[in-house]
Phi, psi and omega in degrees: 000121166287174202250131171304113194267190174283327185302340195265013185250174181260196187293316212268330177276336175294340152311317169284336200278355171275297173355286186320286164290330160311310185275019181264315186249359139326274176342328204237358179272176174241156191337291194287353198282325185281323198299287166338272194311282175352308170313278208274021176241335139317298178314285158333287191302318197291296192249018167265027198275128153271197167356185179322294190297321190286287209308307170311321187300311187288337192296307175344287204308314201290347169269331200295313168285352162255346151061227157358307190293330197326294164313340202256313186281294183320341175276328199303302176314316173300310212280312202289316199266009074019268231263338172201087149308049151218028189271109168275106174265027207268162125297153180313311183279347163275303188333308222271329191281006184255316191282336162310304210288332179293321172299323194242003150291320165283326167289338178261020157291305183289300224271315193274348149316324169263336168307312199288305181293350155247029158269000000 
């Protein structure tokens, strides 16, 4: 029997069968197991910003959740790295996401370098 590809569904059921599966697999995570995703999806959107137009977006998002606070968090962050500029104030899953991301920037580096060499 052949094996069921993505093609053989139409657009709205394969839509559906992603329904289906985002919530089978919410559903099938445990608290800390959404907090960890939530974390690198987050993390992704925040400190994966290109240019101008993202970082004003994010810049947003981030007075809009500290709202009041803002000012108090921005000294507080001027004060610690002030005080030790080599202070890593990353976490451990951005440490790690910086090194995928440094990792997969050398790699399309390598692939458009052999790309250049073999024309």
């Amino acid at each position: 029997m052949e094996e069921l590809t993505y093609k053989d569904l139409t657009e709205i059921e394969l839509d559906s069968l992603k329904d289906i599966y985002i919530s089978s697999r919410v559903d099938s995570m445990t608290e800390n197991d959404l907090r960890k995703f939530v974390r690198e999806i987050i993390i992704d959107q925040v400190k994966g910003t290109v240019g101008n137009a993202e970082e004003k977006e994010v810049w947003e998002e981030i007075k809009e959740h500290f709202s009041q606070d803002l000012t108090n968090k921005i000294l507080e962050v001027k004060t610690k790295c002030s005080k030790n500029p080599k202070l890593e104030l990353r976490s451990p899953e951005e440490i790690e996401f910086e090194k995928r991301l440094t990792l997969l920037k050398q790699q399309q580096e390598e692939k458009l370098s052999k790309d250049m060499w073999e024309d």
